[in-house]
PyMOL Python script that loads the backbone (N, CA, C, O; Angstrom):
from pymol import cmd

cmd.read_pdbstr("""\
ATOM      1  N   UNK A   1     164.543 138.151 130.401  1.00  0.00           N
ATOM      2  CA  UNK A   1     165.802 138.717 129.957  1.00  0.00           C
ATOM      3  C   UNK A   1     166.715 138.855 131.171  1.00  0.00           C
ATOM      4  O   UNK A   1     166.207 139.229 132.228  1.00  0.00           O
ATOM      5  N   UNK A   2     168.102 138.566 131.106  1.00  0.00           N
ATOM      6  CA  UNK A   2     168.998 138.569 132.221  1.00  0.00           C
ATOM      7  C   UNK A   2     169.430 139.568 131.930  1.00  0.00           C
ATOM      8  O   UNK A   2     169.518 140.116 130.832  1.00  0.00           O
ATOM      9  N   UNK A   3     169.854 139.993 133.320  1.00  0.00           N
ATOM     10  CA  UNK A   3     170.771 141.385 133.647  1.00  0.00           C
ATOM     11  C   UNK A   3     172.038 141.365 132.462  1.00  0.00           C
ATOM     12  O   UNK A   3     172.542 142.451 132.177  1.00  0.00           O
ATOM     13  N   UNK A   4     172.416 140.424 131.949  1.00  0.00           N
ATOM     14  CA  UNK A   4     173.663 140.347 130.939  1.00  0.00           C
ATOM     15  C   UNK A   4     173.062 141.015 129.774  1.00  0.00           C
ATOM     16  O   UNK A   4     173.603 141.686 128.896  1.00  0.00           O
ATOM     17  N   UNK A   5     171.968 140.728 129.931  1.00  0.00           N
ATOM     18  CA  UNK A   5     171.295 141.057 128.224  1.00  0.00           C
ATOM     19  C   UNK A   5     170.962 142.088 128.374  1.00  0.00           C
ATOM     20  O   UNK A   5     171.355 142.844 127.485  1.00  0.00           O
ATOM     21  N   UNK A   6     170.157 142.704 129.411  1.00  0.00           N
ATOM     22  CA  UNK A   6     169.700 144.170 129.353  1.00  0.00           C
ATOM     23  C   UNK A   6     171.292 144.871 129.211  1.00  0.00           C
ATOM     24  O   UNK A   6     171.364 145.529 128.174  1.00  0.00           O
ATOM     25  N   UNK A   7     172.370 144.875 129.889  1.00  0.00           N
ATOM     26  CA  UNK A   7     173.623 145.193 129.883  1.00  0.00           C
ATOM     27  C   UNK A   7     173.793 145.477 128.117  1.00  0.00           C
ATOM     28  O   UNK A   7     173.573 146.518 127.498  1.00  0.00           O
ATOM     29  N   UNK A   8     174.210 144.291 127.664  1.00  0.00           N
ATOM     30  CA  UNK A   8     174.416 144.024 126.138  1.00  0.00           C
ATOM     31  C   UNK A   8     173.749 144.922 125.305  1.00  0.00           C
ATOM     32  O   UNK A   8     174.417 145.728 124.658  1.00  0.00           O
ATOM     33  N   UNK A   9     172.099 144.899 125.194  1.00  0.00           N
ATOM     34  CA  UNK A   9     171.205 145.798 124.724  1.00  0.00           C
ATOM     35  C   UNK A   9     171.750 147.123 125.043  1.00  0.00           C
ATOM     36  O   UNK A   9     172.139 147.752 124.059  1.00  0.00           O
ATOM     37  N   UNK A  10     171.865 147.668 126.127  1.00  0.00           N
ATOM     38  CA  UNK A  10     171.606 149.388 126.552  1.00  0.00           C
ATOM     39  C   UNK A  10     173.264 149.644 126.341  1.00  0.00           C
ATOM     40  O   UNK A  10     173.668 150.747 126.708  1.00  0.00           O
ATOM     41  N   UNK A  11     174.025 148.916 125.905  1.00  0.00           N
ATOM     42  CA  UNK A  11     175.493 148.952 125.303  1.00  0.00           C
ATOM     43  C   UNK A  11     175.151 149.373 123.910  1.00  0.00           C
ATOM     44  O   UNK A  11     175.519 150.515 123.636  1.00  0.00           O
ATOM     45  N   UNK A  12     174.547 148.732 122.992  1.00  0.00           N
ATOM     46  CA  UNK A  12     174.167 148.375 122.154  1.00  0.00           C
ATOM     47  C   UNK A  12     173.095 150.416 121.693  1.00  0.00           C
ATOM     48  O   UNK A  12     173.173 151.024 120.625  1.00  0.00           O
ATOM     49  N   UNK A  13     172.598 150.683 122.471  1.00  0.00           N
ATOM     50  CA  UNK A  13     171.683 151.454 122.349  1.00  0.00           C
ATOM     51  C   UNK A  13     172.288 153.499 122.655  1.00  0.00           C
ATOM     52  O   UNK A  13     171.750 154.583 122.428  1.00  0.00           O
ATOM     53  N   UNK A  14     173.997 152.940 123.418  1.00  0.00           N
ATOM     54  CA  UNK A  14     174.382 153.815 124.493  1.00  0.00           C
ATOM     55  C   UNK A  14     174.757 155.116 123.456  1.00  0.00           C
ATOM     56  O   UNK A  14     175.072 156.049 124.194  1.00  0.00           O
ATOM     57  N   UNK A  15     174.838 155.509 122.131  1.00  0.00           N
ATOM     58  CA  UNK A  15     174.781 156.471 121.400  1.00  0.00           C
ATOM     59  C   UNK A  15     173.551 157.231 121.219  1.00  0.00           C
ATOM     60  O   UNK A  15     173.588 158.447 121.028  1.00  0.00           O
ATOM     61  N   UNK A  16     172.356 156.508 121.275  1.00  0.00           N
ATOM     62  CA  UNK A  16     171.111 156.763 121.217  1.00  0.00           C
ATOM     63  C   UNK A  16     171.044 157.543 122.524  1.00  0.00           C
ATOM     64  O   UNK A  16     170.839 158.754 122.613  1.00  0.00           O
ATOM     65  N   UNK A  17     171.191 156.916 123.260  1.00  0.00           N
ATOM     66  CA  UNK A  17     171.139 157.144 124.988  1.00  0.00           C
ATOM     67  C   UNK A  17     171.820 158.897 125.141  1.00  0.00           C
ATOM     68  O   UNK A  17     171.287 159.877 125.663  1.00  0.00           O
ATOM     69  N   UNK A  18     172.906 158.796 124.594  1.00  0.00           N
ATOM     70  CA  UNK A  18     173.641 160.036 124.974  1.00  0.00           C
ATOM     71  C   UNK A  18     172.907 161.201 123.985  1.00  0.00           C
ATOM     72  O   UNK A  18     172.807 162.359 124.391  1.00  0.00           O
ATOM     73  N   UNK A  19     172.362 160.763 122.545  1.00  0.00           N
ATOM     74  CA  UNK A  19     172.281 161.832 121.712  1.00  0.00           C
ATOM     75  C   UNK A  19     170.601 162.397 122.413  1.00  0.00           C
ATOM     76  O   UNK A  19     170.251 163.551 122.165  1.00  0.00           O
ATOM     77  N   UNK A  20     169.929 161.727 123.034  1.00  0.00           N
ATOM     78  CA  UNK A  20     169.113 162.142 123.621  1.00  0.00           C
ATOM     79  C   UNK A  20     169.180 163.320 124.603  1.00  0.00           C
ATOM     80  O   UNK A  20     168.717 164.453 124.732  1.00  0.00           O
ATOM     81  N   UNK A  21     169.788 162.681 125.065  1.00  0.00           N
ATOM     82  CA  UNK A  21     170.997 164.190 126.362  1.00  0.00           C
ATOM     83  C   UNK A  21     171.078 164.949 125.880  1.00  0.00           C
ATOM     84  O   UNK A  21     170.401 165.925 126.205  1.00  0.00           O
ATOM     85  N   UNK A  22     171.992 165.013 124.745  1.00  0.00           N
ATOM     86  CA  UNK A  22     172.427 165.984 123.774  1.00  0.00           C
ATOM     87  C   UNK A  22     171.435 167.021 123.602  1.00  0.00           C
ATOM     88  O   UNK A  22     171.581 168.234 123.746  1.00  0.00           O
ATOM     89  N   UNK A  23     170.348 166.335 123.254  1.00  0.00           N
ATOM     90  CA  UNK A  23     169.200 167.215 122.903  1.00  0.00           C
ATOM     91  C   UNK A  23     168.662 168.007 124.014  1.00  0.00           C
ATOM     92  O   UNK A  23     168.381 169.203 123.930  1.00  0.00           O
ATOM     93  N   UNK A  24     168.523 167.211 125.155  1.00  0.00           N
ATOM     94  CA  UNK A  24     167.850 168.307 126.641  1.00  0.00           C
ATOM     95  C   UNK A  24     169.432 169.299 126.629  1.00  0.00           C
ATOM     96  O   UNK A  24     169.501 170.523 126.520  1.00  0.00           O
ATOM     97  N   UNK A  25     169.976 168.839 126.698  1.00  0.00           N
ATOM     98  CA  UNK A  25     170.962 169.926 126.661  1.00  0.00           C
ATOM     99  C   UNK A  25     171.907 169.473 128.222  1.00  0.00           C
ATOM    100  O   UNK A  25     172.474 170.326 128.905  1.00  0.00           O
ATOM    101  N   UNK A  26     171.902 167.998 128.549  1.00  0.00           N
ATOM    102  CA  UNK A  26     172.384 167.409 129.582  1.00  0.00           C
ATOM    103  C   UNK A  26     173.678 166.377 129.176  1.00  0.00           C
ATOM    104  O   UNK A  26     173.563 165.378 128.466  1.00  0.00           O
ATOM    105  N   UNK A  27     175.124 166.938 129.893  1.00  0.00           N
ATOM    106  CA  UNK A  27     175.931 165.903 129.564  1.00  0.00           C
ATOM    107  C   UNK A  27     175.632 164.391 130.774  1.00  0.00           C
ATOM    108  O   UNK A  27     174.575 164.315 131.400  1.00  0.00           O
ATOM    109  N   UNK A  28     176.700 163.364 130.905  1.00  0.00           N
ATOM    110  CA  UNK A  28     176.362 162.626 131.839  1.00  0.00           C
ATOM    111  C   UNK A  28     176.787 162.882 133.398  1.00  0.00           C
ATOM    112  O   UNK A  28     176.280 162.366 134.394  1.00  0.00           O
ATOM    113  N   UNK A  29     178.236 164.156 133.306  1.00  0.00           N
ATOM    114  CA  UNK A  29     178.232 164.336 134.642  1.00  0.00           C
ATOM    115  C   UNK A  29     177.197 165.484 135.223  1.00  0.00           C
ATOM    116  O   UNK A  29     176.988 165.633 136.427  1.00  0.00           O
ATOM    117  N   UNK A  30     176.520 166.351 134.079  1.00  0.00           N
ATOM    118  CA  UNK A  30     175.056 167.030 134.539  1.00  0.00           C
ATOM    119  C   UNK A  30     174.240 166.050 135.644  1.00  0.00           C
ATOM    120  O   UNK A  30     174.065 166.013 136.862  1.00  0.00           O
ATOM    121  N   UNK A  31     173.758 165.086 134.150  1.00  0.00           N
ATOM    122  CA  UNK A  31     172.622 164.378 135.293  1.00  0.00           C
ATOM    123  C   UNK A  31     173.092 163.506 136.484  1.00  0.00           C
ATOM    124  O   UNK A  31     172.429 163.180 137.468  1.00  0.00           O
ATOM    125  N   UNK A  32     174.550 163.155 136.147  1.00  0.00           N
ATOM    126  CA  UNK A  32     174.925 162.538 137.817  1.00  0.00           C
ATOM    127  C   UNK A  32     175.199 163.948 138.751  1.00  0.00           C
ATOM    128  O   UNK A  32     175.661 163.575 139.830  1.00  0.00           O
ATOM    129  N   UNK A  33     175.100 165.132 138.718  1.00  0.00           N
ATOM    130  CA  UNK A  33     175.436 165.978 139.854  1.00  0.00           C
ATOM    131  C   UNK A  33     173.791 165.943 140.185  1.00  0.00           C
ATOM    132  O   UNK A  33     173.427 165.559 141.297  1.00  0.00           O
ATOM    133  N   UNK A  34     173.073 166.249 139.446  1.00  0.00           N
ATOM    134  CA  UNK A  34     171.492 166.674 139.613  1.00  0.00           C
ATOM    135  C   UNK A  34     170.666 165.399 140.420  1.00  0.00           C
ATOM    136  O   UNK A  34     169.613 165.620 141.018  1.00  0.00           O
ATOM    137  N   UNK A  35     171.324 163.968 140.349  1.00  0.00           N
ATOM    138  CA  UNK A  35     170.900 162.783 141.365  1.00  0.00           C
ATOM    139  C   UNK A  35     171.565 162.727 142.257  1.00  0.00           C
ATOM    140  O   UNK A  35     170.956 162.789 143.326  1.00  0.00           O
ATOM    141  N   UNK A  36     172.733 162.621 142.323  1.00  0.00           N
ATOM    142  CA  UNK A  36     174.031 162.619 143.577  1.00  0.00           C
ATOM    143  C   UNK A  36     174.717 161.566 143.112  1.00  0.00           C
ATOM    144  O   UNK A  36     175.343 160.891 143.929  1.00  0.00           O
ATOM    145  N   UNK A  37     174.739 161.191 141.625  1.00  0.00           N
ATOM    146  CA  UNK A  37     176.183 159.990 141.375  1.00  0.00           C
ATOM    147  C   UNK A  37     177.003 160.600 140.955  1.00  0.00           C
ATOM    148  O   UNK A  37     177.036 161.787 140.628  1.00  0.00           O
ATOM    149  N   UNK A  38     178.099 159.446 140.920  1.00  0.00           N
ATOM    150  CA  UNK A  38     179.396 160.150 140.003  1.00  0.00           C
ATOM    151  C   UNK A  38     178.803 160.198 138.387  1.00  0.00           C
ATOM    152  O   UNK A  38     177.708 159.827 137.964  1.00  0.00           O
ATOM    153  N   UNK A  39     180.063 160.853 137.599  1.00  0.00           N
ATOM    154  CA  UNK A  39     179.849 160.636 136.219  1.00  0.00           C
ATOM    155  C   UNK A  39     179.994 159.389 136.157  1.00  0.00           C
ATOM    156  O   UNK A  39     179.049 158.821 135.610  1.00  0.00           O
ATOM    157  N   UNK A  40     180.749 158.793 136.478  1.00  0.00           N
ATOM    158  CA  UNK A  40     181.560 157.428 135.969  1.00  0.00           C
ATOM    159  C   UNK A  40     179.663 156.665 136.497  1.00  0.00           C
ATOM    160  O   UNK A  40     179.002 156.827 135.471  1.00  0.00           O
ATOM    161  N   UNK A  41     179.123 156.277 137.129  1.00  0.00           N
ATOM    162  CA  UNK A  41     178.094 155.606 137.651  1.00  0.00           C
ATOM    163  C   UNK A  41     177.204 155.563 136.561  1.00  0.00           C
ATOM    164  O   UNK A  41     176.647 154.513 136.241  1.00  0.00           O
ATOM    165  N   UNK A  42     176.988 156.882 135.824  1.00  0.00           N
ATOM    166  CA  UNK A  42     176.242 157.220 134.735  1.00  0.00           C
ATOM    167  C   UNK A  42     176.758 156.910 133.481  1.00  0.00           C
ATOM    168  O   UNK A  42     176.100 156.482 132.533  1.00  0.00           O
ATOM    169  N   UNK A  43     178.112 157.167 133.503  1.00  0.00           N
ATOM    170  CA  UNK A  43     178.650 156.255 131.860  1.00  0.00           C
ATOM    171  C   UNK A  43     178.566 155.163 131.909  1.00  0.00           C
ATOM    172  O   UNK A  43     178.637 154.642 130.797  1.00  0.00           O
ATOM    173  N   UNK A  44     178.326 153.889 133.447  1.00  0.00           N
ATOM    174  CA  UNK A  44     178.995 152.774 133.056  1.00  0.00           C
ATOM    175  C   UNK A  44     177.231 152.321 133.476  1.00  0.00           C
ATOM    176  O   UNK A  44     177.150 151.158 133.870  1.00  0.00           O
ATOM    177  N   UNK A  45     176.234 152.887 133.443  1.00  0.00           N
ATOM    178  CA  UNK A  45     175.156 152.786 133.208  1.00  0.00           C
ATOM    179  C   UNK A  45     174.716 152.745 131.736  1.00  0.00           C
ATOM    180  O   UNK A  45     174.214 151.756 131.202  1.00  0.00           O
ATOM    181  N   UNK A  46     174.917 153.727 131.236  1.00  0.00           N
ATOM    182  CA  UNK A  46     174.771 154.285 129.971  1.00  0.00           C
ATOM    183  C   UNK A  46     175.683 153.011 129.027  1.00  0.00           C
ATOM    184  O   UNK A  46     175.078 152.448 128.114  1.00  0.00           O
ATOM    185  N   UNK A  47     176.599 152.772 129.214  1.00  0.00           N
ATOM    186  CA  UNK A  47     176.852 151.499 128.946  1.00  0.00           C
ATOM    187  C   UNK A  47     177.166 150.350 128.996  1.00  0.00           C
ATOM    188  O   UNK A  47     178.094 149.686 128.534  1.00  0.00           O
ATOM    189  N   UNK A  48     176.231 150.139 129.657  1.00  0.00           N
ATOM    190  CA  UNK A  48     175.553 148.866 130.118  1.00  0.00           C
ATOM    191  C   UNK A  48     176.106 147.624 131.061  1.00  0.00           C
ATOM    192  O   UNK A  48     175.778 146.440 131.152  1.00  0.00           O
ATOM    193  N   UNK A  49     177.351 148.654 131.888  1.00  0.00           N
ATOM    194  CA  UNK A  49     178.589 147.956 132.780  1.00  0.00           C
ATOM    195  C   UNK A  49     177.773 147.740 134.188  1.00  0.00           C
ATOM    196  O   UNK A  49     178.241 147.019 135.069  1.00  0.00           O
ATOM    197  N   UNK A  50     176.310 148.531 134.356  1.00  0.00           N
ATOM    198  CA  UNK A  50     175.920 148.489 135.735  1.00  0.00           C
ATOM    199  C   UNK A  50     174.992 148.843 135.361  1.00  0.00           C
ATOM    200  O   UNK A  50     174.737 149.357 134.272  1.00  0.00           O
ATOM    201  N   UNK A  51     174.025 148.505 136.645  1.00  0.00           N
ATOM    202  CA  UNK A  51     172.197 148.903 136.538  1.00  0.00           C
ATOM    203  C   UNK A  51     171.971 149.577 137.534  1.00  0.00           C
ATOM    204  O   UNK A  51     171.691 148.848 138.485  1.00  0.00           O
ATOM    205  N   UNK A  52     171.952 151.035 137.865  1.00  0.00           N
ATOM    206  CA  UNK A  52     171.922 152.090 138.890  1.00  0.00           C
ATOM    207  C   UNK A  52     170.505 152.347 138.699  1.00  0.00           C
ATOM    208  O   UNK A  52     170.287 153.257 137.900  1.00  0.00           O
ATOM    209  N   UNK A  53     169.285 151.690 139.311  1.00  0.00           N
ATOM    210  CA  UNK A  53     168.188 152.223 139.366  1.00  0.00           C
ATOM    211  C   UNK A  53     168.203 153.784 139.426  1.00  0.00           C
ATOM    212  O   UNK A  53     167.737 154.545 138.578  1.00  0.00           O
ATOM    213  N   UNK A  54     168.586 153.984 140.139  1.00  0.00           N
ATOM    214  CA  UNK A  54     168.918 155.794 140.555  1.00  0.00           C
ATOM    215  C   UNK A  54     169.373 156.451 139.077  1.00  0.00           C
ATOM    216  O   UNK A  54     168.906 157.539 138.739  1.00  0.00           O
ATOM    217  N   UNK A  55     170.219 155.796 138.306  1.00  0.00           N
ATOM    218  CA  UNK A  55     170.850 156.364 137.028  1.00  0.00           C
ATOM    219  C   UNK A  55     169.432 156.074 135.980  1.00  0.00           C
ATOM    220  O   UNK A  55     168.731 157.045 135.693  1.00  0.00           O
ATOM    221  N   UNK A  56     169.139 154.933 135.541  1.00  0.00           N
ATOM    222  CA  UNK A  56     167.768 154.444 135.126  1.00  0.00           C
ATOM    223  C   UNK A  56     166.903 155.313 134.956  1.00  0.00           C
ATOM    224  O   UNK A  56     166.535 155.691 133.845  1.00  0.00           O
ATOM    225  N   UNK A  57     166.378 155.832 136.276  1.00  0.00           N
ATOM    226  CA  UNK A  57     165.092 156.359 136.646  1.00  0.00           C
ATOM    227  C   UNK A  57     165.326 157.430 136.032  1.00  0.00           C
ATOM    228  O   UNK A  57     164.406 157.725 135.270  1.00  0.00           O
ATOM    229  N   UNK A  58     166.520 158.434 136.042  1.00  0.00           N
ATOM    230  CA  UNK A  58     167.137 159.944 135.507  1.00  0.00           C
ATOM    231  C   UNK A  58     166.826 159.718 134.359  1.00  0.00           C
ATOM    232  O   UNK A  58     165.982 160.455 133.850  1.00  0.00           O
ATOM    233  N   UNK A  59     167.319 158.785 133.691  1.00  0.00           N
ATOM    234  CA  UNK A  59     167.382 158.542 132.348  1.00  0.00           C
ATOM    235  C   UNK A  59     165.802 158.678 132.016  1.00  0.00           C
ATOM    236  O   UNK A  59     165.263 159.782 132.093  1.00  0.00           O
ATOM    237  N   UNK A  60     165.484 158.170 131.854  1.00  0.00           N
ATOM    238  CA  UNK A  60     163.728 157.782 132.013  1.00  0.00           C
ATOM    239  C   UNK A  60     162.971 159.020 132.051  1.00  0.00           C
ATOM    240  O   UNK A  60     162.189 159.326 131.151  1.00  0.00           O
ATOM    241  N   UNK A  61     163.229 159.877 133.271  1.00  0.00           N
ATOM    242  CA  UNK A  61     162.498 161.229 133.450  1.00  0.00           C
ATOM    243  C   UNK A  61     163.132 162.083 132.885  1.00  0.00           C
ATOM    244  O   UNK A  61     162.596 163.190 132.937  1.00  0.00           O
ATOM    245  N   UNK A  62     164.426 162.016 132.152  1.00  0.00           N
ATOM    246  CA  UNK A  62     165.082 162.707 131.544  1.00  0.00           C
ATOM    247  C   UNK A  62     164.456 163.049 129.546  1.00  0.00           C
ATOM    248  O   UNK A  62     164.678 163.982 128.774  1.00  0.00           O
ATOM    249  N   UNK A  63     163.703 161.841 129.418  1.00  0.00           N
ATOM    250  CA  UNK A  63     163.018 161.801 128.516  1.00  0.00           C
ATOM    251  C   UNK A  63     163.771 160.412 127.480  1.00  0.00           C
ATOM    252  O   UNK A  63     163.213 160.135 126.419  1.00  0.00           O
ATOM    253  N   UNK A  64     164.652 159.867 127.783  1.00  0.00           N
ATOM    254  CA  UNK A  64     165.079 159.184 127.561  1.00  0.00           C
ATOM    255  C   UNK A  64     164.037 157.978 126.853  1.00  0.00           C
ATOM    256  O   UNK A  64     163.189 157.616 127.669  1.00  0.00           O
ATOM    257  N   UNK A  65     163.941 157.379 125.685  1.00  0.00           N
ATOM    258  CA  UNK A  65     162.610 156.191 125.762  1.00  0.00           C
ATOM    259  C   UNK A  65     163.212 154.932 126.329  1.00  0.00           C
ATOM    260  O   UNK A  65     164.339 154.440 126.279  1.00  0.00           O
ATOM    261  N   UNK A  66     161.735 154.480 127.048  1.00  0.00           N
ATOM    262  CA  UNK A  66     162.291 153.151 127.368  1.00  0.00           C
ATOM    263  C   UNK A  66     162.474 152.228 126.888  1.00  0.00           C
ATOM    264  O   UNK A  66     162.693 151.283 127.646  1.00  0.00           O
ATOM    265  N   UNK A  67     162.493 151.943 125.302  1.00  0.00           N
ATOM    266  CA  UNK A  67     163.529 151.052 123.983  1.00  0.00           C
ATOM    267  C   UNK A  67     164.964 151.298 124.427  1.00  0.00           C
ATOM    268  O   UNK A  67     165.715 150.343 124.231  1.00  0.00           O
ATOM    269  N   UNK A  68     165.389 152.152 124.866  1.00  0.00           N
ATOM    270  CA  UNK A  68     166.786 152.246 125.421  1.00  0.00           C
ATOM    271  C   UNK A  68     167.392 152.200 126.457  1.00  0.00           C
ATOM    272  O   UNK A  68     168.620 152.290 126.458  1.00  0.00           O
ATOM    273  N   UNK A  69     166.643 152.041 127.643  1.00  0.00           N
ATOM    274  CA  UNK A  69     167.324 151.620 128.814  1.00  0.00           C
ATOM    275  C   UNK A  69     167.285 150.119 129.353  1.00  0.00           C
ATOM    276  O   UNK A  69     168.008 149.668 130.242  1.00  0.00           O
ATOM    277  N   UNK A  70     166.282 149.419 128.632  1.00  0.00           N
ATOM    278  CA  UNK A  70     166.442 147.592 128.928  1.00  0.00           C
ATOM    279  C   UNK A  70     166.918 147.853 130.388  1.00  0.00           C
ATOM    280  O   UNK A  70     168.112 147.678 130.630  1.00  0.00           O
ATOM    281  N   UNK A  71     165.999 148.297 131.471  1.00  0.00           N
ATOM    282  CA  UNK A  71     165.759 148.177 132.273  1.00  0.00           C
ATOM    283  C   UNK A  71     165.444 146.549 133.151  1.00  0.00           C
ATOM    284  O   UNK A  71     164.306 146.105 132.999  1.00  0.00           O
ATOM    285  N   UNK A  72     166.520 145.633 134.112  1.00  0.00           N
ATOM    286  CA  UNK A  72     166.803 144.760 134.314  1.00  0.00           C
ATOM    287  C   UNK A  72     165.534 144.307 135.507  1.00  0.00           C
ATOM    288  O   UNK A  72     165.219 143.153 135.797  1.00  0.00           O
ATOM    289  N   UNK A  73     164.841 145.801 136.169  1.00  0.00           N
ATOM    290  CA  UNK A  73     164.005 145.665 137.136  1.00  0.00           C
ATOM    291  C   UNK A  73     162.581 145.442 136.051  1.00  0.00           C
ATOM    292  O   UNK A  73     161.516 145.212 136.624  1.00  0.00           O
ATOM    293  N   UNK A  74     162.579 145.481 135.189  1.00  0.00           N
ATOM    294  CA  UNK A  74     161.267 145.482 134.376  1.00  0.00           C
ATOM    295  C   UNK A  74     161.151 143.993 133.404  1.00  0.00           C
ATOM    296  O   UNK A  74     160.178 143.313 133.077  1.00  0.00           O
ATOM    297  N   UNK A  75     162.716 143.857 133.116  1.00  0.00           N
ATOM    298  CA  UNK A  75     162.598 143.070 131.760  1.00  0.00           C
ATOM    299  C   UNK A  75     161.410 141.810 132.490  1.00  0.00           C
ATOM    300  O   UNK A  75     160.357 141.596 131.888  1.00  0.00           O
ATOM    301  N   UNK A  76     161.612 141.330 133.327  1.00  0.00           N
ATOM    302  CA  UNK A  76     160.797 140.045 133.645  1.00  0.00           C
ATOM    303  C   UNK A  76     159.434 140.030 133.046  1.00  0.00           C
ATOM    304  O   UNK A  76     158.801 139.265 132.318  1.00  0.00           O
ATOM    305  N   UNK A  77     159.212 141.270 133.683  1.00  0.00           N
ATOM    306  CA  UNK A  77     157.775 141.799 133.183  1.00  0.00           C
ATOM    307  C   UNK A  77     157.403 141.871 131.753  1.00  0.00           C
ATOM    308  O   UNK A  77     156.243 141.633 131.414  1.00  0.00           O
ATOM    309  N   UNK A  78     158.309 142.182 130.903  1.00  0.00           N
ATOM    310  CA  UNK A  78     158.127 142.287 129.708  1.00  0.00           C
ATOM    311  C   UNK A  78     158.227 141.037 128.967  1.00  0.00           C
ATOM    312  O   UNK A  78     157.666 140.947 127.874  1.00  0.00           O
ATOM    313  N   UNK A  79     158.895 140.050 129.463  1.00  0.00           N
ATOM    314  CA  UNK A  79     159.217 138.543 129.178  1.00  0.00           C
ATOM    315  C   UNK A  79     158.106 137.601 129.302  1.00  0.00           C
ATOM    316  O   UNK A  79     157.854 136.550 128.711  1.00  0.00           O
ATOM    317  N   UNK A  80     157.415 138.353 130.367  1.00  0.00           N
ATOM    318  CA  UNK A  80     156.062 137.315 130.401  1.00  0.00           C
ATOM    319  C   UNK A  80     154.811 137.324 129.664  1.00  0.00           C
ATOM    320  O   UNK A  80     153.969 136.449 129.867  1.00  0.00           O
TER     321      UNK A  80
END
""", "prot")
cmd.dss("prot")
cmd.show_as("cartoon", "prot")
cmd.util.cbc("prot")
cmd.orient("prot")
């Protein structure tokens, strides 16, 4: 899977993505103060404009599932 597609997908997924938040009780400039990004790094993560390992990983330990982040450092792995 190419970085375009994981992009496309986690676009595709980025309501899911946020209502998850919703639930910990985290907006997106929360979890970018709590890593050290901007908000903007985390929205344009969240949909699917950039792949911020650093944003990713939050997401992820945030409880986030990984059906929704189409993670660009993994997809290979999952392709094979």
């Amino acid at each position: 899977m190419t970085r375009e597609e994981c992009g496309r997908l986690r676009y595709e997924a980025r309501y899911a993505i946020r209502a998850v938040l919703v639930e910990r009780g985290l907006s997106m400039s929360e979890l970018g103060r709590r890593i050290g990004v901007t908000a903007e790094l985390v929205s344009a993560t969240v949909r699917g404009k950039k792949h911020s390992p650093r944003v990713l990983d939050a997401l992820r330990d945030s409880g986030v599932p990984e059906q929704y982040l189409f993670d660009p450092r993994f997809a290979r792995d999952k392709a094979a």
